[in-house]
Jmol script that loads the backbone (N, CA, C; Angstrom):
load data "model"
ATOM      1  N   UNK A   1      43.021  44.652 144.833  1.00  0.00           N
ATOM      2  CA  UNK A   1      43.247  43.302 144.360  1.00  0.00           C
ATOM      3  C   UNK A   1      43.016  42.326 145.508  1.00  0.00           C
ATOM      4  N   UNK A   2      42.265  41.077 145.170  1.00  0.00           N
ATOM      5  CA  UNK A   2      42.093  40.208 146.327  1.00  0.00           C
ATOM      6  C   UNK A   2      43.537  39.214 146.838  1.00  0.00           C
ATOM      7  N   UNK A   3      43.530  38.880 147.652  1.00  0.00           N
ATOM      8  CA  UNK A   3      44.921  38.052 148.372  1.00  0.00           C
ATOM      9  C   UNK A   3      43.885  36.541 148.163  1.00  0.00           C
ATOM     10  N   UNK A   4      44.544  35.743 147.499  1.00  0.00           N
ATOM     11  CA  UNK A   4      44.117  34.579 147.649  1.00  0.00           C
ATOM     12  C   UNK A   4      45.064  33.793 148.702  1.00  0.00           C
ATOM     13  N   UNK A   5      44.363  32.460 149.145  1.00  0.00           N
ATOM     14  CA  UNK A   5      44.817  32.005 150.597  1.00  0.00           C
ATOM     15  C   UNK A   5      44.350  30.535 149.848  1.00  0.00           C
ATOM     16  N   UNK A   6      45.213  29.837 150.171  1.00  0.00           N
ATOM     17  CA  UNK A   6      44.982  28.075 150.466  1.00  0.00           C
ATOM     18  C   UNK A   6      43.993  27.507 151.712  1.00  0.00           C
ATOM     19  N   UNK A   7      43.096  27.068 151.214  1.00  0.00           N
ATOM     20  CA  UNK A   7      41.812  27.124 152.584  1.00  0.00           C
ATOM     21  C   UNK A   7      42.424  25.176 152.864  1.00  0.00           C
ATOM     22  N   UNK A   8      42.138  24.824 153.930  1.00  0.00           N
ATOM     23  CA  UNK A   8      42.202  23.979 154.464  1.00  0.00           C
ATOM     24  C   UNK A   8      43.742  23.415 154.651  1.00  0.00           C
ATOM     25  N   UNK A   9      44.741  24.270 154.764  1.00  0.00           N
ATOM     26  CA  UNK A   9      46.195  23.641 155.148  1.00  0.00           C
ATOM     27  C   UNK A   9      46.509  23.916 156.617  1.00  0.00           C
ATOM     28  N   UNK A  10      46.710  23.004 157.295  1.00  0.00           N
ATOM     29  CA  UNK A  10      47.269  23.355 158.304  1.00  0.00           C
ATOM     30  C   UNK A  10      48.349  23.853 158.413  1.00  0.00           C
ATOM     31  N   UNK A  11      48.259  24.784 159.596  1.00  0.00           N
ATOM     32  CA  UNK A  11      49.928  25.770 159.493  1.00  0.00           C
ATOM     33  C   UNK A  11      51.173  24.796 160.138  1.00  0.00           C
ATOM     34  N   UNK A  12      50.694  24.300 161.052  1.00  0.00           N
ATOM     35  CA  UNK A  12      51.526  23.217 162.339  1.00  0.00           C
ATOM     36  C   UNK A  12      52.217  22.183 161.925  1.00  0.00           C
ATOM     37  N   UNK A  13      52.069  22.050 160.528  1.00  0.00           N
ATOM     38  CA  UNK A  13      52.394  20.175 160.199  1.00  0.00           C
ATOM     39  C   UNK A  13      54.075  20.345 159.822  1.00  0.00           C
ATOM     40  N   UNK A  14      54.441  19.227 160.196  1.00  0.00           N
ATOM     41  CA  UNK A  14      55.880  19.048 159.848  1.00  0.00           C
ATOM     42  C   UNK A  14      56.208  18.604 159.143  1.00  0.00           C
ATOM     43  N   UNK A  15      57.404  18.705 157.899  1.00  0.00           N
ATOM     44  CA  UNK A  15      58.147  18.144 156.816  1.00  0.00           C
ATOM     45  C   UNK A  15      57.886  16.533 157.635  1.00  0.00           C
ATOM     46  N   UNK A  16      58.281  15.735 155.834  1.00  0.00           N
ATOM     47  CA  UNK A  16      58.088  14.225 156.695  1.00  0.00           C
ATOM     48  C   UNK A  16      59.741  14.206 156.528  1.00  0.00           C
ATOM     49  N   UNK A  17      59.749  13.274 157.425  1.00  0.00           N
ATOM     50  CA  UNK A  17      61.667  13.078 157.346  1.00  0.00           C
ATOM     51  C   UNK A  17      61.892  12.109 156.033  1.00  0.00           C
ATOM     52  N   UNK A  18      62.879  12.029 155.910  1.00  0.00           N
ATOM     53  CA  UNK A  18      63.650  11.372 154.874  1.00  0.00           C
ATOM     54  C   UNK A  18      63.234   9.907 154.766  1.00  0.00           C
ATOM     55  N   UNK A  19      63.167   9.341 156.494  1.00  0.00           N
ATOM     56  CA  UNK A  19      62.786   7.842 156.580  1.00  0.00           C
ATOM     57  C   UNK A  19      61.376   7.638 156.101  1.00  0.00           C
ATOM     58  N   UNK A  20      60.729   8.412 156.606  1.00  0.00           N
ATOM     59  CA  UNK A  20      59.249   8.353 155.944  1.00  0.00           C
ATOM     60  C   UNK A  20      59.173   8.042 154.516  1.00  0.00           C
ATOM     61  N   UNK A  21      59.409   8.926 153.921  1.00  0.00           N
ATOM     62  CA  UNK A  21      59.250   9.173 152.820  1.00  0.00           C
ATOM     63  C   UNK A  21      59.917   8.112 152.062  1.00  0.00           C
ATOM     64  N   UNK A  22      61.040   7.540 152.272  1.00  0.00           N
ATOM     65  CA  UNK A  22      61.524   6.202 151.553  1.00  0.00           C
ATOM     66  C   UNK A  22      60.508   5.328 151.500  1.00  0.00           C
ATOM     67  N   UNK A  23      60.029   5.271 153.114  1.00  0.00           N
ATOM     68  CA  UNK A  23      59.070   4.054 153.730  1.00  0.00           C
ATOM     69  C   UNK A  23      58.147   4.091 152.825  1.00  0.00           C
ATOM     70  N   UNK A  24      57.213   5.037 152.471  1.00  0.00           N
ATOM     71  CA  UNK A  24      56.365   5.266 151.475  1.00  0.00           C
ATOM     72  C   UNK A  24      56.729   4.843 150.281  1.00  0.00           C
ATOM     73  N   UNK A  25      57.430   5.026 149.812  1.00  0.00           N
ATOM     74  CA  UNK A  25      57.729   4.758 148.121  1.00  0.00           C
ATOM     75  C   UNK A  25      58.116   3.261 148.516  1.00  0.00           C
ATOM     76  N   UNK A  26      58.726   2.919 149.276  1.00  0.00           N
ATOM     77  CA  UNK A  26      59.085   1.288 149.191  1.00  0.00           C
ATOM     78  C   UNK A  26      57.059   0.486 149.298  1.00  0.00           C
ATOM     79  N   UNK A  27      56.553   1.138 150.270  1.00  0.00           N
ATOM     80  CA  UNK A  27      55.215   0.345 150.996  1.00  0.00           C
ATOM     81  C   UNK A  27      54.677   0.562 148.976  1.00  0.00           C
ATOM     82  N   UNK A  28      54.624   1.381 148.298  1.00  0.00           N
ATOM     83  CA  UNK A  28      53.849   1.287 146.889  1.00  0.00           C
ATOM     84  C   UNK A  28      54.769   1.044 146.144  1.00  0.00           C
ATOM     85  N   UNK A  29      56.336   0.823 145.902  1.00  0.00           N
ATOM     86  CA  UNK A  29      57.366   0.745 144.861  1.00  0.00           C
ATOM     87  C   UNK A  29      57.315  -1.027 144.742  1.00  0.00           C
ATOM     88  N   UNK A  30      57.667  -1.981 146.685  1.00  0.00           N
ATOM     89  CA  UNK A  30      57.532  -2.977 145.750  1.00  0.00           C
ATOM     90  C   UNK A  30      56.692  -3.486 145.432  1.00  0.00           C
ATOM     91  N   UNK A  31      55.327  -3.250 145.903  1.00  0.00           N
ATOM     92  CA  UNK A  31      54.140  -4.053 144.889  1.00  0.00           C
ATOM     93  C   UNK A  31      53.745  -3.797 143.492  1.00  0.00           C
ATOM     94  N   UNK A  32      54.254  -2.706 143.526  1.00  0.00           N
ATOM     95  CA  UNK A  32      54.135  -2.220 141.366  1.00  0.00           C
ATOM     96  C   UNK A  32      55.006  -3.281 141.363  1.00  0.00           C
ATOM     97  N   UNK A  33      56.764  -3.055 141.540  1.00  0.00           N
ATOM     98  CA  UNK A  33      57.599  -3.674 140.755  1.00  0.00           C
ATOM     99  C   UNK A  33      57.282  -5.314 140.865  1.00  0.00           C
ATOM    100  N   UNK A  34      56.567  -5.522 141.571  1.00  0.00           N
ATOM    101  CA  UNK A  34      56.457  -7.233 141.844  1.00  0.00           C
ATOM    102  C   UNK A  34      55.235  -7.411 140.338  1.00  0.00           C
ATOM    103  N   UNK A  35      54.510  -6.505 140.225  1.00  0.00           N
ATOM    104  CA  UNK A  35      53.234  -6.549 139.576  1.00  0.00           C
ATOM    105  C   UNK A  35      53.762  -6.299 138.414  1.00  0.00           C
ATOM    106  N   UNK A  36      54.780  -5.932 137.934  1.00  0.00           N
ATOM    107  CA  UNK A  36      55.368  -5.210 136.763  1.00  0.00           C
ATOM    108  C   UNK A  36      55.940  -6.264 136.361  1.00  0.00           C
ATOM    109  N   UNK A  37      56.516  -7.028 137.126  1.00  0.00           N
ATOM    110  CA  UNK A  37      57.321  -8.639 136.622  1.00  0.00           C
ATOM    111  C   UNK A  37      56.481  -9.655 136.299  1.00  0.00           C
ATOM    112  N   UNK A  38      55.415  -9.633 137.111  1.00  0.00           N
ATOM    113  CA  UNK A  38      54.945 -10.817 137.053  1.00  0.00           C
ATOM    114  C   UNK A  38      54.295 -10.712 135.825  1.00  0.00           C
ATOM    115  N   UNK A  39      53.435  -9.021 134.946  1.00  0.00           N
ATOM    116  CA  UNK A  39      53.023  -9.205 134.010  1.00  0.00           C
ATOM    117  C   UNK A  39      53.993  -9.337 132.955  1.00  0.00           C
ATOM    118  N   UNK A  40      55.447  -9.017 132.741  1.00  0.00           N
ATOM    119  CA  UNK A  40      56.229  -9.370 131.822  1.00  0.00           C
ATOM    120  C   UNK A  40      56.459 -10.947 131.669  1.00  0.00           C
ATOM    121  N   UNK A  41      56.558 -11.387 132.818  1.00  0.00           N
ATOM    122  CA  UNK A  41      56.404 -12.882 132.382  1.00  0.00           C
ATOM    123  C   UNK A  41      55.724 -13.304 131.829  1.00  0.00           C
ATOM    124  N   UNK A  42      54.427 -13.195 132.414  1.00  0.00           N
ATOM    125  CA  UNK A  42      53.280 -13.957 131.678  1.00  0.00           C
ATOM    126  C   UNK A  42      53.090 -13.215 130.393  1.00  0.00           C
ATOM    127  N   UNK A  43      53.636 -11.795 129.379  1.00  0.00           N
ATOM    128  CA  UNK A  43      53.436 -12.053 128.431  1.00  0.00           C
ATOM    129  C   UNK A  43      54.557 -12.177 127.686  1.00  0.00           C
ATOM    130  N   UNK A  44      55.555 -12.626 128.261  1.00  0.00           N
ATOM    131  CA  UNK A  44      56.645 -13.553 127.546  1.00  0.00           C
ATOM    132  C   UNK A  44      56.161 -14.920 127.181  1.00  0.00           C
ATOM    133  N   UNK A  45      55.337 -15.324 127.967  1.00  0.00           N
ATOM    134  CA  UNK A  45      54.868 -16.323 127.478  1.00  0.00           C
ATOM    135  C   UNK A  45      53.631 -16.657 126.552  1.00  0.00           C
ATOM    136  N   UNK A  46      53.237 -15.462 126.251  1.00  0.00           N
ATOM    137  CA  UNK A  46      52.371 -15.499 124.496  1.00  0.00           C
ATOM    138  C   UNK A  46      53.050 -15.403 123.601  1.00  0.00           C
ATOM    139  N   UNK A  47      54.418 -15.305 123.370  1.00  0.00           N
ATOM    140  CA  UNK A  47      55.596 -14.906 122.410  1.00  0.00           C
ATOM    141  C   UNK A  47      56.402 -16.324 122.487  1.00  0.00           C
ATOM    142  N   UNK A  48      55.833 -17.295 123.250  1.00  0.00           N
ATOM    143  CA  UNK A  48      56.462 -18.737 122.762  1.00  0.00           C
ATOM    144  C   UNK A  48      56.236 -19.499 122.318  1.00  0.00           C
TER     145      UNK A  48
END
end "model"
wireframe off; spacefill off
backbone 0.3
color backbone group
């Protein structure tokens, strides 16, 4: 039977820490949520 292997992962890399990883979701969380409001507004305002 063949052993399959994940080609291109490095073995060396380190978990990201906790701070990272917030940092990330905030750097893409608030521009959705800003983008997410601003389109509810504006189509609150075809409903007036």
């Amino acid at each position: 039977m063949e052993t399959r292997t994940t080609p291109n992962v490095p073995v060396d890399t380190a978990p990201s820490s906790g701070l990272q990883t917030a940092l990330a979701w905030l750097y893409v969380g608030v521009p959705l949520l800003w983008g997410v409001s601003q389109t509810f507004i504006k189509a609150l305002a075809l409903f007036n």
